[in-house]
Structure formats: C-alpha cells, structure tokens
C-alpha positions in Angstrom: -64.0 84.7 1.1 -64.1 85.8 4.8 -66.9 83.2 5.5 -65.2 80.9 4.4 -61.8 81.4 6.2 -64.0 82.0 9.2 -64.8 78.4 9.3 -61.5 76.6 8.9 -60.5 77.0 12.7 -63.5 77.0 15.2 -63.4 76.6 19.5 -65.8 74.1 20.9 -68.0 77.0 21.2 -68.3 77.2 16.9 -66.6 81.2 17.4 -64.3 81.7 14.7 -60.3 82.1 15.8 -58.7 83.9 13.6 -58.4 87.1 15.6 -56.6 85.5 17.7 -54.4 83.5 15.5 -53.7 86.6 13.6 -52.2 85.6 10.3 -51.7 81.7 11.3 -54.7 81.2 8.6 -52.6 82.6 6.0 -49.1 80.5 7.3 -50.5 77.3 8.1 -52.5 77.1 4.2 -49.0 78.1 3.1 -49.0 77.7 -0.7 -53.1 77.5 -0.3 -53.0 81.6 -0.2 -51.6 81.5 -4.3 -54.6 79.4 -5.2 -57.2 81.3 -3.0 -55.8 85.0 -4.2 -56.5 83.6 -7.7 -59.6 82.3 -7.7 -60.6 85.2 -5.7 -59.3 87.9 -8.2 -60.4 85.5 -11.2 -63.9 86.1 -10.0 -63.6 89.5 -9.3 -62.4 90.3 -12.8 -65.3 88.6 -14.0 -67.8 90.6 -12.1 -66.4 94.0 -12.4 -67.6 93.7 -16.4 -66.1 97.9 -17.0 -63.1 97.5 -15.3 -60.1 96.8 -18.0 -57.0 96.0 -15.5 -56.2 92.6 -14.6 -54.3 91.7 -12.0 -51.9 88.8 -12.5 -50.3 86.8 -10.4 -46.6 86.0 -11.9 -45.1 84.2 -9.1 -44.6 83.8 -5.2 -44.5 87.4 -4.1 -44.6 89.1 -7.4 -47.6 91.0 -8.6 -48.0 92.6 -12.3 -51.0 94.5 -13.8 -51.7 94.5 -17.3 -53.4 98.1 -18.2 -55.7 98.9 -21.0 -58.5 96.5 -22.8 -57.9 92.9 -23.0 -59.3 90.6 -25.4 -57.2 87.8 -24.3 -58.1 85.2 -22.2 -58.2 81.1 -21.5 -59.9 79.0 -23.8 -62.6 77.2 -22.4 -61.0 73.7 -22.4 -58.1 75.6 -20.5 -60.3 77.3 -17.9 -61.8 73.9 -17.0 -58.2 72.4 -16.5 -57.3 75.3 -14.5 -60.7 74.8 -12.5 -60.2 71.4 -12.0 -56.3 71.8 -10.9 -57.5 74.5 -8.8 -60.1 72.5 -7.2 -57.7 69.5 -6.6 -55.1 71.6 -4.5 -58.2 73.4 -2.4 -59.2 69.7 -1.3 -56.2 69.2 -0.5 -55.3 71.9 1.7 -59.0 72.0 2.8 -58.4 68.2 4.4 -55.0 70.3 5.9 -56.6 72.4 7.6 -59.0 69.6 8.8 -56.3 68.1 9.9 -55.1 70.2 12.2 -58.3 72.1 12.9 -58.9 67.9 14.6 -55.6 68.3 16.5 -56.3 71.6 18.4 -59.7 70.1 19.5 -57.9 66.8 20.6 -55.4 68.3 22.8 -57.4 71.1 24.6 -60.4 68.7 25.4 -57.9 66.2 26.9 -56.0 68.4 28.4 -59.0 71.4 29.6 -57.1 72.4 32.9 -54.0 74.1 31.3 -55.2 77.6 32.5 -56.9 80.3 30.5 -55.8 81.3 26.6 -54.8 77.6 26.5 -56.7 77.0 23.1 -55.2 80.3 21.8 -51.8 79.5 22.5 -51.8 76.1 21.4 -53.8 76.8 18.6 -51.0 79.5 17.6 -48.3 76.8 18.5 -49.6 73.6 16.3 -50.6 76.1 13.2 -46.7 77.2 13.9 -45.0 73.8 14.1 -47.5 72.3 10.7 -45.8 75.5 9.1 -42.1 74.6 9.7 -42.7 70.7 9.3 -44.6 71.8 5.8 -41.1 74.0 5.0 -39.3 70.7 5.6 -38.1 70.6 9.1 -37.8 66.9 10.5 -38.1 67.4 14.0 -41.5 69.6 13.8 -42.7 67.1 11.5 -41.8 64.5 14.6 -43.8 66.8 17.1 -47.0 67.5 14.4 -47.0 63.6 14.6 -46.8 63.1 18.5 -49.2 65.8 18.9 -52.0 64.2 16.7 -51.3 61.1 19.0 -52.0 63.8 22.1 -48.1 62.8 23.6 -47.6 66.2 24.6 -44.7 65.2 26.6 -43.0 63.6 23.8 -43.5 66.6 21.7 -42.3 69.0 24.4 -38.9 67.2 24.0 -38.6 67.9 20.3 -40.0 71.7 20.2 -37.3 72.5 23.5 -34.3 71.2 21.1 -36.0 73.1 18.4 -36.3 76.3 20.6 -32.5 75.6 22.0 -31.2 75.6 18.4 -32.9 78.7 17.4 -31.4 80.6 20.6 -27.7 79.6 19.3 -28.4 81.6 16.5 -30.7 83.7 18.8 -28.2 87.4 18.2 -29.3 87.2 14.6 -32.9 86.4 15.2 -34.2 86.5 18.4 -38.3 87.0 18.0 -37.7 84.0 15.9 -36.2 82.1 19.1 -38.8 83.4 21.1 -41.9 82.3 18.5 -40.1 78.7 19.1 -40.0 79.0 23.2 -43.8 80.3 23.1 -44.7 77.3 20.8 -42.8 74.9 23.3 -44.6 76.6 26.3 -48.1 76.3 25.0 -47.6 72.6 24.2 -46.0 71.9 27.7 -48.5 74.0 29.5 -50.6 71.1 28.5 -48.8 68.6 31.1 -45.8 70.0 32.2 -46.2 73.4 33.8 -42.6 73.6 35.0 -41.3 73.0 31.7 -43.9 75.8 30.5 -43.0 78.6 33.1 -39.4 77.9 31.7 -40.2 78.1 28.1 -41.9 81.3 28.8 -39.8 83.1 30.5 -37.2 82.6 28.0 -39.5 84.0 25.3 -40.3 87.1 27.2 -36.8 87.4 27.7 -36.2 87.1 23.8 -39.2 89.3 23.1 -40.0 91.6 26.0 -43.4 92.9 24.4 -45.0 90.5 23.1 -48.2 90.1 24.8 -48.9 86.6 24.3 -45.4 85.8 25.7 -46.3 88.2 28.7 -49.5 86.0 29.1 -48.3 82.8 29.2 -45.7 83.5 31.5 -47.4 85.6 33.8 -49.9 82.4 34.4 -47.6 79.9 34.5 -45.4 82.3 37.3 -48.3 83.2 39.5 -49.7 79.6 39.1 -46.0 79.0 41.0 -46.4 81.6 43.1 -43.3 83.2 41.9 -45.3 87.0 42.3 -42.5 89.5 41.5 -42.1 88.0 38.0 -45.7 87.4 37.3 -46.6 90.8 38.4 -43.6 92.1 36.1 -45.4 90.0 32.7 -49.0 91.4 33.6 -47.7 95.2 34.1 -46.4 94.7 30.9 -49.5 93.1 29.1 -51.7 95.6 29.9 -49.7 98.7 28.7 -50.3 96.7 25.0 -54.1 96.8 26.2 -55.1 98.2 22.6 -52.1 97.4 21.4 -51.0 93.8 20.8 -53.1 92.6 24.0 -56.9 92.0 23.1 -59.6 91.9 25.9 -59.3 88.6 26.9 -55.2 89.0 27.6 -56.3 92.3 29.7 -58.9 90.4 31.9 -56.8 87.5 32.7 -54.0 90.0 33.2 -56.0 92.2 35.7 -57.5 88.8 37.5 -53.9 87.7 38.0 -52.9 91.1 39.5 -55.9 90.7 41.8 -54.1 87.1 42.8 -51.1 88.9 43.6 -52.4 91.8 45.3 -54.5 88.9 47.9 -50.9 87.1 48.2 -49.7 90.2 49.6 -52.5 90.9 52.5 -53.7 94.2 50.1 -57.5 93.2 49.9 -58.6 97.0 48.9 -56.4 97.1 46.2 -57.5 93.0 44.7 -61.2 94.0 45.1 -60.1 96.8 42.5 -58.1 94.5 40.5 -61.0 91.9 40.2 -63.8 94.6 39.6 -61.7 96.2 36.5 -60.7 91.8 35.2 -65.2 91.9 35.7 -65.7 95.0 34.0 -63.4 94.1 31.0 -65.8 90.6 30.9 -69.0 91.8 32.1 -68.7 94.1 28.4 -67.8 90.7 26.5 -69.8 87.9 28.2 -72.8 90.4 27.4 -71.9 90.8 23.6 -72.4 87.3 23.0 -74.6 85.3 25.8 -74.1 82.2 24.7 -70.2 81.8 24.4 -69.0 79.1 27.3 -65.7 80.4 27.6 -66.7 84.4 28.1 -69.9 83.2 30.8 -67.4 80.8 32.2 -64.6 84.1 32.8 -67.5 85.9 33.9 -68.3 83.1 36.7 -64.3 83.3 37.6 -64.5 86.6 38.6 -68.0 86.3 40.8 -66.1 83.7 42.7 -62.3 85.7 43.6 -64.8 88.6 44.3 -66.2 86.4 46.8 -62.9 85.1 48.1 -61.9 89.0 49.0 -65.4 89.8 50.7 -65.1 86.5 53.2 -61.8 87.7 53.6 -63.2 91.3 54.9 -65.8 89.7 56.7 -68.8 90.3 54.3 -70.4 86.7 54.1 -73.9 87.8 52.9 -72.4 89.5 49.9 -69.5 86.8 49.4 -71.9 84.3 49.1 -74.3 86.1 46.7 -70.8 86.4 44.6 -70.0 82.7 44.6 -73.5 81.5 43.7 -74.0 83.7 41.1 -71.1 82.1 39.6 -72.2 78.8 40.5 -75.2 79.7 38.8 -73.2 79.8 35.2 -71.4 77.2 36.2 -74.5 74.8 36.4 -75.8 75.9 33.4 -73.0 75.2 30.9 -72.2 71.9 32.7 -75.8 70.9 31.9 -75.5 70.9 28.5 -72.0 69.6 28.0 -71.8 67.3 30.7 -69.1 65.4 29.1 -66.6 68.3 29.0 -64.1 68.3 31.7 -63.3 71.8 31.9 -66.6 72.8 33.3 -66.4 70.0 35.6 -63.4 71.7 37.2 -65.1 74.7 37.3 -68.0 73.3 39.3 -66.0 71.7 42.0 -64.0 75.0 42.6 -67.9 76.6 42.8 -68.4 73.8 45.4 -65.5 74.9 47.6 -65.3 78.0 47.6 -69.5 78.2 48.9 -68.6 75.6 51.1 -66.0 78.1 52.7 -68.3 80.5 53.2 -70.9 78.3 54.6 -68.0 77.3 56.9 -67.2 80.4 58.1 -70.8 81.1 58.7 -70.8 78.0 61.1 -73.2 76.2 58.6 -71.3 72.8 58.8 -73.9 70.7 57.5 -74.3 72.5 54.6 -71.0 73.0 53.9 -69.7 69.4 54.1 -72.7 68.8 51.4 -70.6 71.3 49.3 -67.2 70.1 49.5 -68.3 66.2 49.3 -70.2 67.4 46.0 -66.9 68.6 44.9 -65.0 66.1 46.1 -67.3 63.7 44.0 -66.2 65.9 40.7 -62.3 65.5 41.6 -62.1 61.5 42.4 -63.8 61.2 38.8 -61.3 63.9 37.5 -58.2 62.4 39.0 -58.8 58.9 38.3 -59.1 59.7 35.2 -55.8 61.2 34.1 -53.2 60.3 37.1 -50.8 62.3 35.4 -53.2 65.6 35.2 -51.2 67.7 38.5 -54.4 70.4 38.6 -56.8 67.2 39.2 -54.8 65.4 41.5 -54.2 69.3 43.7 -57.9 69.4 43.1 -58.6 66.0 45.0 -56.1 67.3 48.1 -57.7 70.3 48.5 -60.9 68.0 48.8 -59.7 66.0 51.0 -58.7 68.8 53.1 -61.3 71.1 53.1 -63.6 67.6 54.0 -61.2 67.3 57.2 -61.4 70.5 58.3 -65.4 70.2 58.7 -64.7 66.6 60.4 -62.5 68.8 62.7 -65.0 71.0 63.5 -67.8 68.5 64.0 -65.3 66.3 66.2 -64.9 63.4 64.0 -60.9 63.3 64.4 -60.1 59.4 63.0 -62.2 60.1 59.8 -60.6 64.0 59.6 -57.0 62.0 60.0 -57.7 59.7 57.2 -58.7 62.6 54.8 -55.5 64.7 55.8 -53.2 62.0 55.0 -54.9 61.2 51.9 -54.6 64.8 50.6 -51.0 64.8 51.7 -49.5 61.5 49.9 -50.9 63.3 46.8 -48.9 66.9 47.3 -45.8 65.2 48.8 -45.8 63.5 44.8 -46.4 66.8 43.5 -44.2 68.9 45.4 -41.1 66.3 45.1 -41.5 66.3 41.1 -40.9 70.0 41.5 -38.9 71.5 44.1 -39.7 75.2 42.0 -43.2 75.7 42.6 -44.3 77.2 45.2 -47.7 76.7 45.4 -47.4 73.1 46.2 -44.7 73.1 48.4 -46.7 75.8 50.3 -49.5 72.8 50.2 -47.2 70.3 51.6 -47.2 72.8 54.7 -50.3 73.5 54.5 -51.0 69.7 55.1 -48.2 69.3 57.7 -50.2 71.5 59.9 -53.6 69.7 59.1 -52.6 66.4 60.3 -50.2 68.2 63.5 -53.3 69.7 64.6 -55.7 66.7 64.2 -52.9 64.6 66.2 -52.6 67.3 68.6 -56.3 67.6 69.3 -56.1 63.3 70.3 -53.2 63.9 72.7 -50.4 62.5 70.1 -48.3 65.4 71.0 -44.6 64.3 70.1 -46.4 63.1 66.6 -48.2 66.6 65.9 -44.6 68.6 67.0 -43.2 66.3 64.2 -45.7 67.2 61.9 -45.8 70.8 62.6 -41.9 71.5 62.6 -42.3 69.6 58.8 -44.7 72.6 58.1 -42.3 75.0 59.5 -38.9 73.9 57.5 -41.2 74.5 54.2 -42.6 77.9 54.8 -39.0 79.1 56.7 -38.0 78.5 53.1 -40.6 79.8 51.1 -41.2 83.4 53.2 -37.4 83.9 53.1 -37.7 83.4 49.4 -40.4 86.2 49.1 -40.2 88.6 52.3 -43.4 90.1 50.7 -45.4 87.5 50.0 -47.8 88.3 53.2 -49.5 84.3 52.4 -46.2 83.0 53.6 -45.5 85.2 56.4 -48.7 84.7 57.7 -48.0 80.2 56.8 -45.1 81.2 59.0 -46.6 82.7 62.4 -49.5 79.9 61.8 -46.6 77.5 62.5 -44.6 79.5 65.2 -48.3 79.3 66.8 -49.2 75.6 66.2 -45.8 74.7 67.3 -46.6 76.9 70.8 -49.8 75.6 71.6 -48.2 71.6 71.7 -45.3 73.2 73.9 -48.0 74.7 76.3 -49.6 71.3 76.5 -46.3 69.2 77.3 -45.6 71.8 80.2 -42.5 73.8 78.3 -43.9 77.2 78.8 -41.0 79.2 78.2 -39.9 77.5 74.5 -43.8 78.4 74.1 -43.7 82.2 75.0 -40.6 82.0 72.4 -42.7 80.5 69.7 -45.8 83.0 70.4 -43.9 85.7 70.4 -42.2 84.6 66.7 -45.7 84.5 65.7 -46.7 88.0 67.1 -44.1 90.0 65.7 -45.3 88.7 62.1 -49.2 89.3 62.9 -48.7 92.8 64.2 -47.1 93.9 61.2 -49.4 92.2 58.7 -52.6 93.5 60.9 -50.8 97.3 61.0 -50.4 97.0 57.4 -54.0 96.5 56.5 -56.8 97.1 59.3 -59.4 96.0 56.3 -58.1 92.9 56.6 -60.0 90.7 58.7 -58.6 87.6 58.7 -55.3 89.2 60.2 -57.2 91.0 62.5 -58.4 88.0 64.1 -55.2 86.1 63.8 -53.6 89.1 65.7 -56.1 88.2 68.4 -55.2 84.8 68.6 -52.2 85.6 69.1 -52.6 87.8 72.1 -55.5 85.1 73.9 -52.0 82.4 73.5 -49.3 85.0 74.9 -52.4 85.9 77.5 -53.0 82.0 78.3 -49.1 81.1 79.1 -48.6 84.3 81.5 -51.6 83.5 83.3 -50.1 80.0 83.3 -47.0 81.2 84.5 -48.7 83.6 87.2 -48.0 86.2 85.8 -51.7 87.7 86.0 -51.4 91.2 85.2 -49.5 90.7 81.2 -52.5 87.7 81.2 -55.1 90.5 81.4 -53.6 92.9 79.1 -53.3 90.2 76.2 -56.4 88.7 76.8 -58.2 92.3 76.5 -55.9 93.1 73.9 -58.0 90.4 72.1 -61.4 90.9 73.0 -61.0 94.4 71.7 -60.5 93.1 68.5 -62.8 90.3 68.5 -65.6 92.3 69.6 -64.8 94.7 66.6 -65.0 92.2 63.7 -67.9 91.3 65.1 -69.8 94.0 65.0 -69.0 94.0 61.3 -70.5 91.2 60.9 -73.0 89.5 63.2 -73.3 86.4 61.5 -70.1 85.0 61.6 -70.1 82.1 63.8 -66.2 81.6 64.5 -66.1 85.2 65.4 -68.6 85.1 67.7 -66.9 82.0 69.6 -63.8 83.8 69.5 -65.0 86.6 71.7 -67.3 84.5 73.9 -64.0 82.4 74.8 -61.5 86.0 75.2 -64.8 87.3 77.4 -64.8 83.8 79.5 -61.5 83.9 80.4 -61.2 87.6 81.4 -64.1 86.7 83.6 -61.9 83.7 85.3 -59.0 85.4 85.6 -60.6 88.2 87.4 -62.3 85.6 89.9 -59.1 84.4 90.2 -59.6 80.9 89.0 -57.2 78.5 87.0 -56.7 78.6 83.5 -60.1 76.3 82.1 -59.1 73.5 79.4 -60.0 75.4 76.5 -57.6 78.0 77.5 -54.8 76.9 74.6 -56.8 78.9 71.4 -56.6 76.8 68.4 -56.0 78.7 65.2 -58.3 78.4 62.2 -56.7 75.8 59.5 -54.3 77.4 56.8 
C-alpha cells in the first residue's frame, strides 16, 4: 500500500511528496480512499487465515465489525464483479492522479524561479483546488482548467474571488479562508509576486501559525524587502521547527534571517544565521547525495557565506565559499541541462565569483564571469519576457558588466550596459510601486549611469541622474529607518551628488552634501567595526570632506580628514593584503597627505570616487 501511494506524486528528482503534502494524497483521491481501504482490508482478511473479525465498511465514515466465526462470504461470480468494479474506479482515479501529478510538473518547470518550497506549495494548492472542483465548485473547476493550460495569471483571478468569498464568511471559518489565500499565493507566486505577498499575508493573518503560511510570506516579504514583516513570519516558523515546520521550512527560514540580518549592516550575527540555514542542510544534502534540490540548497548557502566574508574583507575564504557552490552548481546543470532552474543558479554562481574576483582587482577574470552569466540571463529572459526574476537577472548583468568597463576605462561601452539594465528595472519598478527591491534597483542604476556621465564631464546630465537616485532611496530609508542597505543607498547619493558639485566649483552645497553622507556613515561604521565595507565608506567620506577644505584653504580640517582616512584604510588593509581597491585607497589618502604637507594644489584625482552600489 505505502509503495504504491509513494509513487502517485513524485519531484523531478523521483523523491516521493507526500510528507509534505500531508494528507493531500488522501483529499485529492477523494472517494479513491473507500475503494483502496477495501481492497486493502479484503486482502488482509484473507491473509490473517485465524483471525475471525471482519471489518466492514458500511458507508462514508461508518465502520462496523462483525465478531465471531464467519462462514459467509461472496460467491465467486460476485467477487469477480466486485474485482472488476473495483478495478474500473482504481483506473480511473489512477489516470486522476496522473492528471494532476502532469500539472504540478508543468507549472514548476515553466515557472522554476518562484523561490524555494515552490513545488511544495503549489503542489498543496492544485491537489486543493482538484478537491473543491471534484466537490462541485465551478470556479476551481475554471482554475484546474487554466492551470493545466499553465495560465497562471488567469487562474490567480479565479482562486482571489474564491479566497475573497471565503473571508466574508471568514468569523465562522477562518483556517478555511486562509487554506484558500495560501492556494491563491502559491499559484501567483508563480508570476505575480505582488499578488503573492498579498495573498500571503492575508493567510497568516487568518492563520497565524501555520508554517507553510509563515513561509510563503516570509519569502515573498523579504524578496520585497519589506524586513520587519518577513523577519516577524520566519521568527514564527522556526518556533514550529518540530512542530508543523519540517527541515526544509527551518533552513529557508534561518537563510532569510541571514538576508535580514546583512540588510541591517549586522554581518556577525548573518554569518550565524547562514551557518545554522548550512548546518540544518549540510545534515539533509548528506542523507541523500543525489537529490538536486537538497545539493542545490546546500550550494545557496556556500554562496551568502561568501557574500558576508567579502563583506568582512576575507576574499581567500569568500571565494573558496562561492566555488564550492559553483562546484554543485556545474554538476547538476550537466546533467539536466535543459532545466531552467539550475540555469539560474549558475548565473548567480557566476556573479557573485565575479564580485570577488572584482574586489580582488582581477578584472579580466571577472568580466569572464559576469559575461558567462550574462550569457545564461539573455537566453533566460528572452525566453519568458514576462518572467520579472529573469528580466532583474539580465539588469544585474548588465550592471555588474559596466562596472568592470568602468574600471578598465571603457566609459561608452559601460554607458550602453547601464542604460540597458535600467529600461528593464524602470518596467519592473513602475508595475509595482510596493517592492522595494526593485525600486531600490532603479537607484541603484540612477547612480551607475550618474557616475559614468560624470566620469566624461556631462556634469549637469550625471546631477540629473544622481538626484533621480536620491528621490528613490529618500523614500525607501524613511520607509525603513533600519534598513542599514538604504541608509547606506542614501549617503552613496548625498556623496555622488557632492563630488559633481566639487567639480562645477559649488563647494559649499558640496560640504552640505558630504557632510549628509558623514553623519549616516559614522553611525553605520560605530554600529558595527566588523563591518568593512562601512569602514571604508567612512573613509571616503573623510578623503571628500578632506578634499573640499583643502580646496577651500582651509589646510588644517584638510589634514585631519584626510588622516582620519588613512587610519582606516591602512587598517582594512592589514586585514587583508590582497585586496586591490583597498590598497589604492590608502596609496591615494597617503599621496595626498604627502601634497598637502608640501604644500601643493589639490592633484586631479583628489575628488574620491565611491565604489558602485
């Protein structure tokens, strides 16, 4: 009996779902479970020859024993109708489950970027809506047809009227309310991840501890940056660790608090985050080798590992993280080179090592990375314009290939790559105003293209550009005071906008505009001395306050700025030697102390230019 169940619903991997469809088996055969329950205890009476109770089924629900010895019993012309009947309605429901077993598959391989438990959740969501359309509900029957078609979005529309009428009569049933929003979210999640964080919030609000309610909407919140409320559904989730949650909730939820905790500036406490989220699927990935979607969680948390360690400054190590989850990466790609998921994967690999090798000073090699990856997300994007994580996935491309152009000096070419990845998030961010994440991408490109136009003289165009940038993240750091990502967005423009004022001769609105900037970078650098990437944006900030005194002839505040910064620089690098920006860093703060003590001019490079957001 359990081997066969365990092969009605399989993931592309062949592992068996039920655990974490729970009883959906048992819902979704709906009147399947009478027939199975007596051919099951039909065969059982036969092969427990001493036992003299039979156990009869008498009708939905109803269970009788007859006790004693029983000489009664079918004829054999009756046992073959019955065998017959019974194998008639087991074909049937067998082609069901088919059915819908085909539909799952359909809509997560088509749609393999709607975030982790996806295949769970809409798993849980289709077996759900088959049930109701089976019990004779026209509209689920509506969306069960749209879904086999894949038109998600079409189907969205049905399950949020079906989810609206259930919340009417939500006082007298509310987990029933929230089992239709949870339904509606998984299905939108597919496409529509607004519509999903709204559907999911509405559920947990319905049913506050219901972990995979918790789940969805933690993602779907921290995937909008909206951290206060995603950290409130992962607290949540892993007090059911044991409990409701399984394993796979608990990592996710850990990973996510590990997101939050590096929104915030609080790198010690993500590293801890990530190593628990590695721990939880270190134990699982090692249980079973050869599952894709444990190796591939596995790989997720080698790569954020290495995201905190360039972060502190520890590039060896970062990049032993990132290519051991490269490594997996390239492995399962291999052999299901057709799957998009892992394709996704292995452009994310690409950028984040090409980061690294960035900030290393490794251009070459890192432009080899991010045009690998940039290869992946063309063939990604083109091939489902209305997939937003492919189309983010080919800005970020774009970007990350502009920022080595930068670097190398190639400003027309780095141009033409900026504005590429910026027509692509203004779309995004105008079909929805709520998510953060890509309006804070709309300023991160702002600033991209300001600085490239600032660096070829167009200096009204790149104060244009940058004041865009700064009307975004004003917004989005007043929206979250703690969200240390935007404060830190926010001095990155106070600064940008600074530097074009020092070169059009307006020193004093400059001094304004650094000094905006400072007050944000002392407080994120006093809040967290681990953190190196403030540490060194706190010294940028004193080489620009130290450039416009000196500017202004003010030598003495020049030299207390400018040493302010070398201080610091000379620090971080002596953590780590073979960071190449670093090491420019001080050799420019250690030039100019030397001029301004011989009393010369401020040189051309005296204007630092800030790393890109």
């Amino acid at each position: 009996m359990s081997a066969w169940l365990g092969g009605i619903v399989k993931d592309p991997d062949k592992r068996a779902i039920l655990s974490w469809i729970g009883g959906g088996a048992v819902v979704v055969a709906g009147g399947i479970w009478t027939v199975v329950t007596f051919v099951v205890d039909h065969k059982d009476a036969h092969d427990k020859k001493g036992d003299t109770n039979i156990t009869v089924q008498q009708g939905i629900g109803q269970v009788g024993e007859i006790h004693g010895p029983v000489n009664i019993g079918p004829s054999p012309e009756q046992i073959a109708q019955m065998q017959k009947s019974q194998g008639d309605q087991l074909a049937v429901k067998d082609a069901q489950i088919a059915e819908l077993h085909k539909i799952i598959e359909t809509l997560v391989e088509k749609n393999p970027s709607a975030g982790p438990g996806a295949q769970q959740a809409v798993a849980g969501a289709v077996q759900s809506i088959a049930q109701g359309a089976e019990e004779g509900h026209p509209r689920l029957q509506e969306a069960l047809d749209l879904l086999k078609e894949n038109k998600t979005a079409e189907a969205a529309q049905l399950l949020n009227a079906v989810a609206e009428d259930k919340t009417t009569q939500a006082e007298k049933d509310r987990k029933e309310a929230a089992i239709a929003y949870r339904n509606l979210g998984a299905i939108a999640g597919l496409r529509d991840p607004k519509a999903a964080r709204e559907a999911y919030a509405k559920s947990v609000a319905l049913d506050p501890e219901n972990a995979e309610g918790l789940f969805g909407d933690g993602w779907f919140q921290l995937s909008a940056k909206n951290l206060t409320a995603a950290e409130k559904s992962y607290r949540t989730l892993l007090q059911l660790a044991g409990n409701g949650a399984d394993e796979d909730q608990i990592f996710w939820a850990s990973t996510g608090l590990g997101d939050i905790a590096v929104a915030r500036g609080h790198l010690n406490a993500a590293l801890a985050d990530y190593g628990e989220a590695r721990s939880v699927m270190e134990r699982l990935a090692g249980s079973d080798a050869g599952y894709a979607g444990w190796q591939r969680d596995l790989s997720v948390s080698y790569n954020k590992i290495g995201g905190v360690l360039v972060a502190q400054g520890n590039l060896p190590e970062a990049l032993k993280s990132c290519r051991a989850g490269l490594a997996i990466r390239e492995r399962f790609a291999g052999s299901d080179a057709g799957y998009a998921g892992w394709q996704c994967e292995l452009l994310v690999s690409n950028t984040n090592i090409g980061d690294v090798l960035v900030s290393q000073g490794n251009l070459s090699e890192a432009l080899k990375s991010y045009r690998a990856g940039l290869v992946i997300a063309e063939r990604l994007a083109g091939s489902d314009a209305g997939n937003a994580d492919w189309q983010r996935g080919l800005s970020v491309s774009n970007n990350k290939i502009g920022d080595v152009l930068v670097s190398q000096g190639n400003l027309a070419e780095a141009e033409k790559s900026y504005r590429a990845g910026l027509l692509i998030r203004e779309r995004l961010a105008g079909s929805d105003a709520g998510n953060a994440e890509w309006q804070r991408d709309l300023f991160s490109s702002n600033i991209r293209i300001g600085y490239v136009l600032a660096k070829q003289d167009k200096f009204a165009d790149a104060l244009n550009s940058y004041r865009a940038g700064l009307h975004v993240i004003e917004q989005l750091a007043g929206f979250d005071t703690g969200n240390a990502d935007w404060q830190r967005d926010l001095s990155i423009s106070n600064n940008k906008i600074g530097d074009v004022l020092v070169k059009q001769g307006n020193l004093a609105e400059a001094l304004k505009s650094y000094r905006a900037g400072l007050v944000i970078r002392e407080r994120l650098a006093g809040s967290d001395a681990g953190n190196a990437d403030w540490q060194r944006n706190l010294a940028l900030s004193y080489g620009n306050l130290g450039d416009v005194h000196r500017r202004s002839g003010d030598k003495a505040k020049a030299r207390d700025f400018l040493r302010q910064g070398q201080a610091i620089m000379a620090r971080l690098t002596k953590l780590s030697p073979d960071n190449a920006g670093w090491k420019n860093d001080l050799t420019w703060f250690d030039g100019q102390i030397k001029e301004l003590d011989r009393g010369a001019g401020p040189s051309r490079a005296s204007a630092r230019p800030l790393k890109h957001p």
